[in-house]
C-alpha positions as CSV (number, residue, x, y, z in Angstrom):
1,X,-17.1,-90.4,21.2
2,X,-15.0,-87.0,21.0
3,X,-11.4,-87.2,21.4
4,X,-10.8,-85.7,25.1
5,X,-7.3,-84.5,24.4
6,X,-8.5,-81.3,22.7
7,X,-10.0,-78.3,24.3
8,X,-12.7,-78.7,21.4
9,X,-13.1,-82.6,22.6
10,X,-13.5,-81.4,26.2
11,X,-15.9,-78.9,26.1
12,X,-17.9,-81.1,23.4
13,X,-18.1,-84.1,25.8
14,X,-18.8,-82.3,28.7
15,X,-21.7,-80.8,26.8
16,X,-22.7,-84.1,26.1
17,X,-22.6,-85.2,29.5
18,X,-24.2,-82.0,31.1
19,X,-28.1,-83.0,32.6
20,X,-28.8,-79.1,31.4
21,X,-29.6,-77.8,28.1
22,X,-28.4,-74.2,28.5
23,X,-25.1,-73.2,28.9
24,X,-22.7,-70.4,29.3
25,X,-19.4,-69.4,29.0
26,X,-18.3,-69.6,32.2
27,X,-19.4,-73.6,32.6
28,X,-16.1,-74.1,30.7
29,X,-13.6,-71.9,32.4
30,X,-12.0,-74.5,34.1
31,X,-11.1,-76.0,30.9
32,X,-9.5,-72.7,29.2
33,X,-9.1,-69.3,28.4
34,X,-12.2,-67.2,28.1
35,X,-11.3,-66.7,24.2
36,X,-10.2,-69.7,23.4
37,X,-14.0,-71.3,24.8
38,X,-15.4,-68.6,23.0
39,X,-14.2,-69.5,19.9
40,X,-14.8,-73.4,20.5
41,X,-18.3,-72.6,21.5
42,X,-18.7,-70.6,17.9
43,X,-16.8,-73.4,16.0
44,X,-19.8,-75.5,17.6
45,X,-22.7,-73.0,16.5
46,X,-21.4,-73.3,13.2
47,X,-21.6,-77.3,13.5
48,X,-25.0,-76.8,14.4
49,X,-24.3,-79.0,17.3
50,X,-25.2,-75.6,19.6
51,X,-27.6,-72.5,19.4
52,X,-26.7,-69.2,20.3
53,X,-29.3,-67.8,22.8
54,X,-27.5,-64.7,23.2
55,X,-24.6,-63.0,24.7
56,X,-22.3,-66.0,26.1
57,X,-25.2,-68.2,26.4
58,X,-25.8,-71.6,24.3
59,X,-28.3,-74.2,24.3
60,X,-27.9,-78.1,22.9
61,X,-29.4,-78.6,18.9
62,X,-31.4,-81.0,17.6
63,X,-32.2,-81.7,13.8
64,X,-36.1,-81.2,13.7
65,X,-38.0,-83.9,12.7
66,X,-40.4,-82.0,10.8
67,X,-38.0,-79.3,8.8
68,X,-34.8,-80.8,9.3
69,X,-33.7,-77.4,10.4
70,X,-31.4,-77.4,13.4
71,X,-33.5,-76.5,16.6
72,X,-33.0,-76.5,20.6
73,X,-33.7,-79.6,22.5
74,X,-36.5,-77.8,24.7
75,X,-38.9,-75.4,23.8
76,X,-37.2,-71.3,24.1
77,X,-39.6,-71.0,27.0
78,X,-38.3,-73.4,29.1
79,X,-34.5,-72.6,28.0
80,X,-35.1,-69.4,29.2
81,X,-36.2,-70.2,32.4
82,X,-33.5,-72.7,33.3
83,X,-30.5,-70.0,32.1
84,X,-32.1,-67.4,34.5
85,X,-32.1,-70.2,36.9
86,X,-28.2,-70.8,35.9
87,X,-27.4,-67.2,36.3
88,X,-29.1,-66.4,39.2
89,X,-32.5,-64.2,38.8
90,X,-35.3,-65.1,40.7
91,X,-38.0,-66.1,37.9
92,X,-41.8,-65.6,39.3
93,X,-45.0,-65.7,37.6
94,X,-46.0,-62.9,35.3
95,X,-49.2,-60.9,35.3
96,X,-50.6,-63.3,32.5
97,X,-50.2,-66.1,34.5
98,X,-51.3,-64.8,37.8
99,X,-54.7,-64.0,36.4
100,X,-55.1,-67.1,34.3
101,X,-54.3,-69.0,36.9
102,X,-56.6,-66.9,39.2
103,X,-59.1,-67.5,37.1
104,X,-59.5,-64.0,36.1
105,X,-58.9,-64.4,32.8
106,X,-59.3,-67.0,30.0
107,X,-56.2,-66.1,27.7
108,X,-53.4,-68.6,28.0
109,X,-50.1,-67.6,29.1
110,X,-47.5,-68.1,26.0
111,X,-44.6,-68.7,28.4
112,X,-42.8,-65.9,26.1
113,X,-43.3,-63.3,29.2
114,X,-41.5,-64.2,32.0
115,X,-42.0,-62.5,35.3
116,X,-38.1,-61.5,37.0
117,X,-37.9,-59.9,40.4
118,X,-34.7,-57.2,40.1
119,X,-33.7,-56.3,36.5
120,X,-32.3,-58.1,33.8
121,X,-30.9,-56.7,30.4
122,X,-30.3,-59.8,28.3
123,X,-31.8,-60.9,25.1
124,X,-32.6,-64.3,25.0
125,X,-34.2,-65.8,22.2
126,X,-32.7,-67.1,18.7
127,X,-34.1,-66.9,15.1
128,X,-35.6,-64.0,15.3
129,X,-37.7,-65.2,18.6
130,X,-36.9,-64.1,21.7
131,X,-38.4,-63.7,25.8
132,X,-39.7,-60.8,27.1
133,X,-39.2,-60.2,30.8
134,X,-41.6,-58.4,33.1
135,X,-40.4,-57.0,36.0
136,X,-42.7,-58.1,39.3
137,X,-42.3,-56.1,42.7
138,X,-44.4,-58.7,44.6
């Protein structure tokens, strides 16, 4: 159990606690200073007890059972989906999965396009993986 009476305690247990795997900076602001979480949330990359997704955004870490090597909790699909969900973009689904499931086509959707109505200029990914985003007008 963190000790609570640090910032670094706080945020850790309330990361803990938290039902969502995804976070940003801004779930802490209550807490403290925009730099100071910053630099809490990088002391806890470099713990490998979070991931960097990208600008201001983290996701819990697990140890992989197979490698060892420290990995998100969900697949980078579904963290993306549920940080555009946190930060408010509208997340529909892309051409690939409108004709899949249309059964226009036989290729299966990756999940690593998503489909965004309005436009979005974040990277999310980590080790070298990231989301693309198509934009959809319908």
């Amino acid at each position: 159990m963190p000790v609570k009476d640090t910032l670094e305690g706080k945020i850790t247990y309330r990361i803990k606690r938290c039902k969502t795997p995804v976070f940003v900076r801004e779930d802490f602001k209550d807490i403290g200073g925009y730099d100071q979480v910053g630099r809490i949330l990088r002391g806890l990359v470099k713990k490998n007890q979070l991931i960097s997704l990208g600008y201001g955004t983290y996701a819990r870490s697990k140890k992989s059972s197979v490698s060892g090597a420290v990995v998100p909790e969900m697949p980078l699909p579904e963290l993306a989906k549920e940080l555009l969900n946190k930060i408010g973009v509208k997340i529909v689904p892309s051409s690939a999965e409108r004709a899949y499931n249309s059964g226009t086509s036989t290729q299966v959707p990756t999940g690593r396009v998503i489909g965004v109505k309005g436009r979005i200029v974040r990277r999310i990914g980590y080790n070298g993986r990231y989301i693309s985003f198509e934009k959809v007008t319908r």
